[in-house]
Each structure stands twice: as structure tokens, then as C-alpha cells.
C-alpha positions in Angstrom: -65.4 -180.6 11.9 -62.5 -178.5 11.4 -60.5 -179.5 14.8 -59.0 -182.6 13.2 -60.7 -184.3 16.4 -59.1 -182.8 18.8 -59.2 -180.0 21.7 -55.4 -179.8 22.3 -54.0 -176.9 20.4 -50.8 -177.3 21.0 -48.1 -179.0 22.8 -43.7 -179.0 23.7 -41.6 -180.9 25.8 -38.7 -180.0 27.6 -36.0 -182.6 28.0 -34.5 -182.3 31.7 -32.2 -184.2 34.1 -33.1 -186.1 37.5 -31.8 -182.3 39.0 -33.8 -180.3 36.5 -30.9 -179.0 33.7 -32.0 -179.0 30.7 -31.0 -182.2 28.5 -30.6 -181.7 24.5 -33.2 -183.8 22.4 -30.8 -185.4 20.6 -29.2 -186.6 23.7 -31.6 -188.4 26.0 -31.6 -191.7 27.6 -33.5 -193.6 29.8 -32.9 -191.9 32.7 -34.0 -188.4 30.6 -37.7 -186.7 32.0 -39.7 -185.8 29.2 -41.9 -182.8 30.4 -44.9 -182.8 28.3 -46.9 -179.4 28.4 -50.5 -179.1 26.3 -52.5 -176.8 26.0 -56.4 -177.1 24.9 -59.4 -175.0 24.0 -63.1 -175.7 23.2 -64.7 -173.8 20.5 -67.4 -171.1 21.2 -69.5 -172.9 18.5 -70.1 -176.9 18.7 -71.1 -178.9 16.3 -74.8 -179.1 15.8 -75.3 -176.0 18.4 -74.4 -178.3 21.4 -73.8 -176.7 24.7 -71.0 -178.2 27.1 -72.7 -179.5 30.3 -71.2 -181.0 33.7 -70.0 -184.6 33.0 -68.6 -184.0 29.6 -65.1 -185.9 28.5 -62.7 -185.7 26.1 -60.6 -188.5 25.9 -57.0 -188.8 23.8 -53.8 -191.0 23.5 -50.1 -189.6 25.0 -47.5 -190.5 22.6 -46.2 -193.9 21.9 -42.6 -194.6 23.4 -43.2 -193.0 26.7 -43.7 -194.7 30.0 -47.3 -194.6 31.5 -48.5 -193.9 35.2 -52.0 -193.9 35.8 -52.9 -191.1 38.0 -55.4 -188.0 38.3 -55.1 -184.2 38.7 -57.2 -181.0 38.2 -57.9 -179.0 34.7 -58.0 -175.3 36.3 -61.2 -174.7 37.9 -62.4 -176.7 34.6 -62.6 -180.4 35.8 -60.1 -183.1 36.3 -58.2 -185.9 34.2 -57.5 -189.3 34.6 -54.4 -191.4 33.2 -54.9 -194.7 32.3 -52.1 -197.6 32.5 -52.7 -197.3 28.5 -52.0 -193.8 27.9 -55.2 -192.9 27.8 -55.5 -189.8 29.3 -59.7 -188.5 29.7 -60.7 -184.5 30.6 -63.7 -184.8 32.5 -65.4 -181.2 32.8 -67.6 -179.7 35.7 -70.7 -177.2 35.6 -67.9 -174.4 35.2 -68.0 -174.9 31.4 -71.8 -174.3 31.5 -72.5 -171.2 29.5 -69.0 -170.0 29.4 -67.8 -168.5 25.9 -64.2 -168.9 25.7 -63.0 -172.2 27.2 -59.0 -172.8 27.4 -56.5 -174.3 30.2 -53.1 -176.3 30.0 -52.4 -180.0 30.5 -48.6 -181.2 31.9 -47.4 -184.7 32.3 -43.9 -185.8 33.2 -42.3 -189.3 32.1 -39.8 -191.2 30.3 -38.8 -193.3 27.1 -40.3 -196.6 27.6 -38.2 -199.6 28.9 -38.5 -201.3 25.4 -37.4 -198.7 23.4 -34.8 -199.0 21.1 -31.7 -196.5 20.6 -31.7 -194.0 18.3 -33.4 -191.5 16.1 -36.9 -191.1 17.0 -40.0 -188.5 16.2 -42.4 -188.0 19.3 -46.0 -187.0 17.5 -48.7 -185.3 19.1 -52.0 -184.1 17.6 -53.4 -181.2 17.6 -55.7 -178.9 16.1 -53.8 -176.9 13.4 -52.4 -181.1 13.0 -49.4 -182.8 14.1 -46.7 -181.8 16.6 -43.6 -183.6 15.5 -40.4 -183.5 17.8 -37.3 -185.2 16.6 -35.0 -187.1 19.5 -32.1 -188.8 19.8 -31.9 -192.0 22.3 -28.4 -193.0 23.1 -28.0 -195.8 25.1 -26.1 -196.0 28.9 -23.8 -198.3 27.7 -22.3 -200.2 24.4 -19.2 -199.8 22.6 -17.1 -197.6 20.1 -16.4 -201.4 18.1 -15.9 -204.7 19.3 -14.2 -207.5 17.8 -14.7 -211.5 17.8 -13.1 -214.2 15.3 -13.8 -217.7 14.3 -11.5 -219.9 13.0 -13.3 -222.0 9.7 -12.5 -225.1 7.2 -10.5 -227.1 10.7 -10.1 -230.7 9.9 -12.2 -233.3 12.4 -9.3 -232.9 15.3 -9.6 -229.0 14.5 -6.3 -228.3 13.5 -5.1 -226.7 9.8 -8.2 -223.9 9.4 -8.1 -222.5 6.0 -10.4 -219.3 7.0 -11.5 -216.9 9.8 -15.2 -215.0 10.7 -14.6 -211.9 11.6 -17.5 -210.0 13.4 -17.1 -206.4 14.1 -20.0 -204.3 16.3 -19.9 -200.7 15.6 -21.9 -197.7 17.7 -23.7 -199.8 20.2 -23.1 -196.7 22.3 -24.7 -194.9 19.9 -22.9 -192.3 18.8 -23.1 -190.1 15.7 -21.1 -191.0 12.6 -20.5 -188.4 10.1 -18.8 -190.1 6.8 -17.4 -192.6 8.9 -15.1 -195.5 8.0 -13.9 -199.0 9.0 -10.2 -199.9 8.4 -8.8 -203.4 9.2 -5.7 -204.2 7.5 -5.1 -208.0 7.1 -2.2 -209.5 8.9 0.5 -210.3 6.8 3.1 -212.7 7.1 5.6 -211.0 9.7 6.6 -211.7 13.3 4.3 -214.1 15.0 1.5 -213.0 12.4 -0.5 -215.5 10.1 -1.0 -214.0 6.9 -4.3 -213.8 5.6 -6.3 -212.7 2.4 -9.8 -210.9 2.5 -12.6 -212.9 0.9 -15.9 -211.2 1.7 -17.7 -208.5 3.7 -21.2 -208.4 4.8 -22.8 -205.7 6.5 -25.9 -205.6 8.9 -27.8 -202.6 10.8 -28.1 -203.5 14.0 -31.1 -202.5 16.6 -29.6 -201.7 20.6 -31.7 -201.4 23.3 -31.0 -198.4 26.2 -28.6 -200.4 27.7 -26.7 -200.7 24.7 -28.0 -204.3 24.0 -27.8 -205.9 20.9 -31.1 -207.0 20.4 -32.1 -208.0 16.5 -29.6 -208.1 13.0 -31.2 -206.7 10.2 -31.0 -207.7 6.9 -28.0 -207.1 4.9 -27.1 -203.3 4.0 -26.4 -202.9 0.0 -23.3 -202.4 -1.8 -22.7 -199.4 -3.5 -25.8 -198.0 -1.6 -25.2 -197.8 1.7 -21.4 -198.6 1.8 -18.5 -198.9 -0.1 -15.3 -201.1 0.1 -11.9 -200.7 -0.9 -8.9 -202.5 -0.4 -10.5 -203.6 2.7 -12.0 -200.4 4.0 -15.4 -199.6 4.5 -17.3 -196.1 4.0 -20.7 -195.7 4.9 -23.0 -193.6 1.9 -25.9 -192.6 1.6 -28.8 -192.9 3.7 -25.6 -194.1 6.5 -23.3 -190.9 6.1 -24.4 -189.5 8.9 -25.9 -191.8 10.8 -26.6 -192.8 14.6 -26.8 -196.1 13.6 -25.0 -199.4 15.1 -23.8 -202.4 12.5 -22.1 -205.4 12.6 -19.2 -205.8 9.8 -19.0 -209.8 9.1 -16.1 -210.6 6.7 -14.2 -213.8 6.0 -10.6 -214.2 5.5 -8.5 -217.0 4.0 -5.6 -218.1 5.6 -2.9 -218.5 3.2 
């Protein structure tokens, strides 16, 4: 009753390249092998006096986020496991455990994040008896951009000529990089050279969610104000829960053409 359901006792992963150096957590992408290593025990004393027999299982879930291979392989001189295409991975004990006081081995499993995973912070969580194993990672996509910059002229008569505004849309850390305090500066052109002056009307900013690839793939709703960023003069600084931040935003702010 007191093993929280479980026989795994505890559990790491190492974070290695396709040649075996070690990667750091907070640096791993899609191409990053996550080297799971368990290890389990079964209690001298079972619940209601029961005795382990042949044919016995224990069954449990690998984390979410990780790619699944079904296979098989050996549990010491214990038994064998299976892996399912759902993650399910099921010990299956032999006569061995028959009348045997201390029962203990290990468990490994290699894979990687899954295809569908999104960039960013992350927490892998793995039960185990003394409760949950919790390690912190950082996906960062193969690809993606510092910032990225597209405009759209508004207000254009019919024949589109004489706009009296612009769309701006600015993408920030799709490559998903960290950003400590950071800040977005964009003067507005004023009326020199070949330069149309405009005025600054409205900003609008969105969290964005990448996928490995550096994908934009959904626009969340609307950061706040005075909560999450700040603007002066034109200039943007992220606060708050966003001051240091792996996040990726797009930065939407209209402009009057004067």
C-alpha cells in the first residue's frame, strides 16, 4: 500500500548525441537520444502475504513526449519485458522469483522526443516509489529565426493606391533561444531620404508555439500589458513570467502613415 503503485524505485536519463557525447538537458532536439535507466525492486512482504509465482507482470507507462518502439528484452535472470507501440512497457517474471527474499534488477530504454512535440521548456515525469522523478529539459528547435519581419500596407483606396496604415508582424525566438530581460526596438521611419514617415498606433503581443523544426504552428492569445511586457516609446521589454524566457512571440503593431 505504501509503494505508490509502483516497483520502479528510481529512474535518470542521460542526454547523448548520435556519437555518444553527452548533450545538456536544456539543449536537446530531435535528433537528442534520451537514455532512460530504471531501476525496480519487489518488496519482501506483499500485500495480503502473497508469494510471487512464474507468470507474474507488472505493467507501467514510459513518459509522455518520447517516441515508442515496441520491442522485447530480458530482466536479469528475472524474466523479460515487452514494449508496446503505446508505451506500455509489461515485466513478466519467471520461476526465479519463486521463494527469493530480496528481488531487484535494472530496466534501460533508449529514444527520442516525439515528432509532435513542441519546442521548449519541458518536465519529463516518471513514477516511482518514494513518488515522482521530475527532470526539466529544454527542446530547441533545428531551425527558426532570431526575428523575422513582414508588413502590410492598410486603409488603400479600391485601385490600392494612398494607404493610410501598415501591419507590422514581427516573429521572435522561433529558434528558440533563451531571452534574459530581453527587448524589441523598432524605431519608426521618419520623414528623410526615400523614407515614409510613419506614427506608431498599436502593439499586440502573442506567445507563439514552434514545432522541432522551428515551425510556427498555433498563436496564442494575447500577452498582457503591464504583465508580461512593457512599451515605451516604441520599445518592448518582456516582465515577468517572460524575463527569462525560451519563449517565441509574434509582435503585431500598426502604424499610420502620415
Amino acid at each position: 500500500d505504501d509503494s505508490k503503485g509502483t516497483i520502479i524505485t528510481g529512474a535518470k536519463i542521460e542526454f547523448t548525441d548520435s556519437k555518444g557525447n553527452t548533450v545538456d538537458p536544456a539543449q536537446v532536439t530531435k535528433d537528442t537520444n534520451l537514455n532512460f535507466q530504471y531501476t525496480w525492486a519487489i518488496p519482501n512482504e506483499l500485500k495480503d502475504n502473497y508469494q510471487l509465482k512464474d507468470g507474474d507482470y507488472f505493467s507501467f507507462k514510459l513518459p509522455e513526449g518520447i517516441t515508442y518502439k515496441p520491442g522485447t528484452g530480458t530482466l536479469d535472470e528475472y524474466g523479460t519485458y515487452s514494449i508496446a507501440a503505446d508505451g506500455t512497457v509489461k515485466f513478466i517474471f519467471n520461476s526465479k522469483v519463486e521463494n527469493v527474499n530480496y528481488i531487484e534488477g535494472t530496466f534501460g530504454y533508449t529514444s527520442t522526443i516525439s515528432s509532435d512535440s513542441s519546442a521548449g521548456k519541458d518536465t519529463i515525469k516518471i513514477d516511482t516509489t518514494t513518488g515522482p522523478v521530475t527532470i526539466p529539459i529544454v527542446v530547441q528547435p533545428t531551425g527558426g529565426n532570431d526575428i523575422a519581419k513582414t508588413g502590410q500596407l492598410t486603409g488603400a483606396n479600391t485601385s490600392g493606391n494612398n494607404p493610410t496604415g501598415i501591419t507590422w508582424n514581427v516573429t521572435i525566438n522561433t529558434n528558440g533561444q533563451e531571452l534574459k530581460n530581453a527587448t524589441i526596438s523598432d524605431p519608426m521611419p521618419s520623414d528623410t531620404n526615400d523614407n515614409v514617415p510613419t506614427t506608431l498606433k498599436s502593439v499586440v503581443v502573442y506567445p507563439l508555439t514552434v514545432d522541432l523544426n522551428g515551425n510556427v504552428t498555433k498563436t496564442g492569445d494575447p500577452l498582457k500589458e503591464g504583465t508580461d511586457y512593457n512599451v515605451e516609446n516604441g520599445k518592448i521589454t518582456f516582465i515577468g513570467a517572460y524575463a527569462d524566457t525560451y519563449q517565441a512571440f509574434k509582435v503585431e503593431y500598426t502604424s499610420n502613415i502620415d
